[in-house]
C-alpha positions in Angstrom: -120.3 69.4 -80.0 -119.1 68.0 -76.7 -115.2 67.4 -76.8 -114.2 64.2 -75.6 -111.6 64.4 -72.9 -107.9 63.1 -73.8 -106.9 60.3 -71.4 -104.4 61.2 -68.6 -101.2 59.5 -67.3 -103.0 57.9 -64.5 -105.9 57.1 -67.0 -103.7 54.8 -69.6 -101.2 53.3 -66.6 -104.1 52.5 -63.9 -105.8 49.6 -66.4 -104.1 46.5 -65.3 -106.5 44.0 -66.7 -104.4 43.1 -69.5 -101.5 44.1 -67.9 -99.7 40.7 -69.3 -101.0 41.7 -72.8 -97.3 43.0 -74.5 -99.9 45.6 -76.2 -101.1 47.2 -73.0 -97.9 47.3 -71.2 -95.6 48.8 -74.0 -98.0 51.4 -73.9 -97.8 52.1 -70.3 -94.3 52.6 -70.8 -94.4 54.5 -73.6 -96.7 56.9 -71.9 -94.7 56.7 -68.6 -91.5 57.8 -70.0 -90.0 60.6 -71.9 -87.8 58.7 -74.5 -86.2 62.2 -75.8 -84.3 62.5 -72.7 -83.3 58.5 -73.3 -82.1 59.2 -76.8 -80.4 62.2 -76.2 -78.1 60.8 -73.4 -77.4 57.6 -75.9 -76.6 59.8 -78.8 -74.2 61.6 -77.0 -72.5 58.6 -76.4 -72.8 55.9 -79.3 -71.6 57.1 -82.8 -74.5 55.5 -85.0 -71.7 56.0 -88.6 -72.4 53.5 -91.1 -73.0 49.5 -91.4 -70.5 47.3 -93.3 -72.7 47.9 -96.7 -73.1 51.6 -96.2 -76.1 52.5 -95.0 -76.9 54.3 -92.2 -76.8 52.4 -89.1 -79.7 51.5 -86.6 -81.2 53.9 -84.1 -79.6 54.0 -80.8 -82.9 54.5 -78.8 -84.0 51.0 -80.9 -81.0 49.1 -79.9 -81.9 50.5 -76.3 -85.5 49.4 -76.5 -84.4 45.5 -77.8 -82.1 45.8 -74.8 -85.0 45.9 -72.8 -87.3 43.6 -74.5 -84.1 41.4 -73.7 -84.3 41.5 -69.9 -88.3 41.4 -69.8 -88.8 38.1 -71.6 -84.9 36.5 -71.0 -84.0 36.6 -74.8 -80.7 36.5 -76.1 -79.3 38.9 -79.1 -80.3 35.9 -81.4 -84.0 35.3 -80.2 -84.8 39.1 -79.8 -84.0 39.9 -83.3 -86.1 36.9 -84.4 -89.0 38.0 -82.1 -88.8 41.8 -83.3 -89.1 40.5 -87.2 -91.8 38.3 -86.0 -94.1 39.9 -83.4 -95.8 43.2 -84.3 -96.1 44.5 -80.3 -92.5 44.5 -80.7 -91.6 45.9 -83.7 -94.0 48.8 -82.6 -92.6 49.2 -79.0 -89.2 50.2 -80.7 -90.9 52.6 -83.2 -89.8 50.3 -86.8 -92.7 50.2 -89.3 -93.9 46.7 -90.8 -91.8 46.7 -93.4 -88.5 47.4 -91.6 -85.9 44.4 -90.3 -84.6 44.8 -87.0 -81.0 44.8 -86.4 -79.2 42.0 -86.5 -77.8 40.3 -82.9 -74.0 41.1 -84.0 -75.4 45.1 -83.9 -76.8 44.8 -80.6 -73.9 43.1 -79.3 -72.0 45.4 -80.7 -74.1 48.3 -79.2 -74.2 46.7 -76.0 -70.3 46.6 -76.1 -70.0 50.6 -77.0 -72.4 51.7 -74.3 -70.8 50.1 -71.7 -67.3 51.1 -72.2 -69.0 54.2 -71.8 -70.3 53.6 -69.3 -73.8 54.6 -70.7 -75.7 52.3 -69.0 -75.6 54.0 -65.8 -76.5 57.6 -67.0 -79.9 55.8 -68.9 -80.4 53.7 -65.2 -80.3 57.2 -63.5 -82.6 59.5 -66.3 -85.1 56.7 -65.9 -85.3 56.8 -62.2 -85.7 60.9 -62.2 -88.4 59.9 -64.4 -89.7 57.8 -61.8 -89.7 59.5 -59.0 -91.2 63.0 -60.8 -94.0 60.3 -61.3 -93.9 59.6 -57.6 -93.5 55.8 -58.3 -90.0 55.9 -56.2 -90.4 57.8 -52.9 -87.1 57.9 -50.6 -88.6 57.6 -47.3 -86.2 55.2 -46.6 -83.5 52.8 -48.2 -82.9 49.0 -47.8 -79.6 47.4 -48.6 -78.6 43.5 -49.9 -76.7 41.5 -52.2 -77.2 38.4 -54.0 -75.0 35.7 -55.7 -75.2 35.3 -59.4 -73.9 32.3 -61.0 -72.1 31.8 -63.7 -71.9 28.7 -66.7 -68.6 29.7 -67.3 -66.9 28.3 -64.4 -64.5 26.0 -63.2 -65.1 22.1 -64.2 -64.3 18.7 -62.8 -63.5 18.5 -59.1 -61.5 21.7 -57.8 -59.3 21.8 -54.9 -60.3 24.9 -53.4 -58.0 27.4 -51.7 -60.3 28.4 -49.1 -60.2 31.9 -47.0 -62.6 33.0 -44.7 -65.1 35.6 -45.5 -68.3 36.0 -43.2 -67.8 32.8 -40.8 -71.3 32.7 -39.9 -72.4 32.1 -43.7 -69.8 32.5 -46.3 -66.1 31.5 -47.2 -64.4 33.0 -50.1 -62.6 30.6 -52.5 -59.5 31.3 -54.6 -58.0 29.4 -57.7 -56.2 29.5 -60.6 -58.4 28.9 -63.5 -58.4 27.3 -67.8 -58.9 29.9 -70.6 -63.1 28.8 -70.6 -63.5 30.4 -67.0 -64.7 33.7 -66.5 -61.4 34.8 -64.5 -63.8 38.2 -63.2 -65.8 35.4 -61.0 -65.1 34.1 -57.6 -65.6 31.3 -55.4 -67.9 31.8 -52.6 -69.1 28.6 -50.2 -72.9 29.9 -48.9 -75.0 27.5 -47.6 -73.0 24.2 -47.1 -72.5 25.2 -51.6 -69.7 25.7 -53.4 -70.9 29.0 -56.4 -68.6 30.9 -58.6 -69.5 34.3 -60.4 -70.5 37.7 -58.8 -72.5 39.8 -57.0 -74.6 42.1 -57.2 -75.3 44.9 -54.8 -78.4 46.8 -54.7 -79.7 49.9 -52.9 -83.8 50.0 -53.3 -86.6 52.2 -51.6 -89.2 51.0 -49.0 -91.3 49.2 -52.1 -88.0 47.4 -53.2 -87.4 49.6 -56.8 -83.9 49.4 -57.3 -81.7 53.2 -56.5 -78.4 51.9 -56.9 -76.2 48.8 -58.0 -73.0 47.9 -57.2 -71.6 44.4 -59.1 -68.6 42.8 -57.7 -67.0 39.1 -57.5 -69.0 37.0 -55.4 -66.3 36.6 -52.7 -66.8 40.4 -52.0 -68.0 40.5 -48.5 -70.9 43.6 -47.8 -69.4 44.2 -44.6 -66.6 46.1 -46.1 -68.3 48.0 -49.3 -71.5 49.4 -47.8 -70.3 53.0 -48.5 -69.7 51.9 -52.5 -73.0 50.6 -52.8 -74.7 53.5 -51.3 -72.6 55.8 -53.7 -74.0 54.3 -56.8 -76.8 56.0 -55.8 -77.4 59.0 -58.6 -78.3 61.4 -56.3 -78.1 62.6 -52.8 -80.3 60.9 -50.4 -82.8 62.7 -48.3 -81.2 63.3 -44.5 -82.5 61.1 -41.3 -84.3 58.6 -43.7 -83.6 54.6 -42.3 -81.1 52.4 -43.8 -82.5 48.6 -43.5 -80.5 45.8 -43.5 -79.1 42.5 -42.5 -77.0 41.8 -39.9 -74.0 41.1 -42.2 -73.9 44.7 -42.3 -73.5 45.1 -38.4 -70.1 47.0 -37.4 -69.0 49.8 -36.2 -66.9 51.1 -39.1 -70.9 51.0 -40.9 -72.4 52.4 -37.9 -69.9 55.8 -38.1 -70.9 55.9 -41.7 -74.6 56.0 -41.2 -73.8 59.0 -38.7 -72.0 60.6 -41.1 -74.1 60.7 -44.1 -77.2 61.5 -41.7 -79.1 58.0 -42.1 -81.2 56.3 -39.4 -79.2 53.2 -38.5 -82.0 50.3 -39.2 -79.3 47.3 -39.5 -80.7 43.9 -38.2 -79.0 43.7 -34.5 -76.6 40.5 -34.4 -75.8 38.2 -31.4 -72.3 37.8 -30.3 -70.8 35.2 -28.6 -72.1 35.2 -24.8 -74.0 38.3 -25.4 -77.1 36.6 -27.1 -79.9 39.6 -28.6 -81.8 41.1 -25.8 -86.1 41.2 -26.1 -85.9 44.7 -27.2 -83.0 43.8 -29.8 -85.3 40.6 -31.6 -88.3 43.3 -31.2 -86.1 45.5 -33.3 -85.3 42.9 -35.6 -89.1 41.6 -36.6 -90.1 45.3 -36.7 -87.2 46.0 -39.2 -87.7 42.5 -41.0 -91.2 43.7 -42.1 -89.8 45.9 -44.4 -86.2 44.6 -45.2 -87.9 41.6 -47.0 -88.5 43.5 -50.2 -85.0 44.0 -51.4 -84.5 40.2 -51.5 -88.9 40.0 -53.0 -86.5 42.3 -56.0 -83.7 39.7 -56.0 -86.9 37.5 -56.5 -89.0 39.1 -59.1 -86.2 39.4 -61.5 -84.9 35.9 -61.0 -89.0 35.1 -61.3 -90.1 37.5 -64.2 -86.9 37.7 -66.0 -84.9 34.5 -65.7 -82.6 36.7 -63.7 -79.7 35.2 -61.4 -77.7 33.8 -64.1 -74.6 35.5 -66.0 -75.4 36.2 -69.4 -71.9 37.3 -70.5 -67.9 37.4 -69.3 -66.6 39.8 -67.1 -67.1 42.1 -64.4 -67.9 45.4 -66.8 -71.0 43.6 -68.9 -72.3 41.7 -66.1 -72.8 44.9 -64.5 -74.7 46.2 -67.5 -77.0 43.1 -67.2 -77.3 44.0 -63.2 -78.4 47.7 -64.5 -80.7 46.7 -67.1 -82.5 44.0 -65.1 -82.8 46.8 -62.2 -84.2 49.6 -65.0 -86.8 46.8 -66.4 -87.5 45.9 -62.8 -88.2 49.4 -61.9 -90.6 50.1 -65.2 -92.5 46.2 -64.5 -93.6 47.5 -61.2 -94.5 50.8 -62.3 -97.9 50.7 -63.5 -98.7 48.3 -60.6 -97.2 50.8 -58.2 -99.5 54.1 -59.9 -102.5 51.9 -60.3 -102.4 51.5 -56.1 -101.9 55.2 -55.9 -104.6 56.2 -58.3 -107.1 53.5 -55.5 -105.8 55.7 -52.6 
């Protein structure tokens, strides 16, 4: 009898013709990722104990899983328990048999709370990306570097007179102001644009392809200039010597420039034009040959604004919104996987 041969890795990830089918892409995740390692790095962390009527409490590799369903279809803790009772693709994506509830949205949040305090998050963001790149879906051949504004509801209201300080002069001025009890005090002012937005920012170091390495989250006021060696730290691991850093000109001084020497990286920042010194024809050369590349870091800013109704701050304070920022990079990262080892699997 002729055996029939078991499907590979490459086999179950490279179908993308129901790739929007929740089906077909839960089980490209599933077969993607090891979710052992997952659970073993959020038991150590969150003690499970008992619920408020005794029985033992939900999974923590569940809760993790509803997390992600979270940031993949832009649910809150209300309207991802709902779905998980409701839809069968889910409620088998986090391993619960048909006849099981899911946990209600005061668990997750409660969850949710635990794991960052512990500061979980980050650890699950990093296992997932050594996942990754064993796959070869994240290849350091080089690094890009941006950040992007995220808004917050929970801001000032009514005409403000702002306190206004400068930040980058050429694009952004940092605000300060005292605020009521319904402002999230962790968010800043910050005039970009000719517009007046409060909230934060988030920092992110990617590969070539855009998948997100690191993430820093800060007030929106923050100014990149000054922090490029804590964003590049949030990076899990050590990055490969002589590989290019990309980025904007915002990034341009020399304080960044003896950094880049120092931790052996290829200084790729955009050239800026100073006053009476305007770019030479090799510098704008530079620029448009950098610029090819440098665009995907802001096509991830994109995507996750696009895919995930990203952009927005889903909760108060610096320490969750930078759990949102991690698990809208990790579900970034695992949306663009299959896409990324269905090109290799054509080449």
């Amino acid at each position: 009898m002729k055996l029939q041969k078991q499907p590979t890795l490459a086999d179950t990830i490279c179908d993308l013709r129901a790739r929007k089918i929740k089906t077909t892409f839960f089980n490209q995740i599933n077969a993607l990722i090891d979710w052992d390692k997952i659970e073993k790095l959020i038991d150590a962390d969150y003690s499970k104990g008992k619920s408020a009527v005794g029985k033992p409490s939900y999974n923590g590799l569940l809760l993790f899983k509803m997390c992600l369903l979270q940031s993949w279809y832009g649910l809150s803790d209300y309207e991802v328990e709902d779905r998980l009772n409701d839809s069968i693709s889910f409620s088998y994506f986090c391993g619960m048999h048909i006849d099981e509830v899911a946990p209600d949205h005061s668990t997750l949040s409660r969850f949710r709370t635990a794991l960052t305090k512990t500061k979980t998050f980050e650890k699950l963001f990093g296992s997932i990306n050594d996942q990754l790149e064993a796959h070869k879906i994240i290849v350091k051949k080089g690094i890009i570097v941006d950040a992007s504004v995220i808004d917050t509801p929970l801001r000032p209201k009514g005409k403000t007179n702002h306190k206004v300080t400068e930040d980058r002069s050429d694009q952004e001025v940092a605000v300060k102001k005292e605020y009521a009890e319904s402002v999230d005090k962790d968010g800043t002012w910050l005039k970009k644009g000719g517009k007046y937005r409060f909230g934060f920012k988030k920092h992110h170091v990617t590969d070539q392809e855009g998948l997100v390495l690191g993430v820093l989250t800060t007030t929106a006021s923050k100014n990149e200039i000054a922090n490029l060696e804590e964003v590049l730290e949030t990076v899990n691991v050590d990055l490969p010597k002589d590989i290019p850093l990309k980025a904007d000109k915002g990034y341009q001084s020399k304080k960044n420039t003896e950094l880049l020497k120092k931790r052996n990286l290829k200084n790729h920042i955009l050239k800026k034009a100073k006053k009476n010194k305007p770019l030479t024809y090799w510098e704008k050369k530079f620029n448009k040959l950098i610029g090819k590349t440098r665009f995907k870091v802001e096509r991830t800013f994109g995507g996750i604004k696009r895919w995930f109704n990203g952009g927005l701050a889903r909760y108060r304070g610096m320490e969750k919104m930078h759990t949102q920022n991690l698990m809208e990079a990790m579900c970034y990262n695992l949306y663009r996987s299959p896409g990324i080892i269905a090109s290799n699997c054509k080449n």
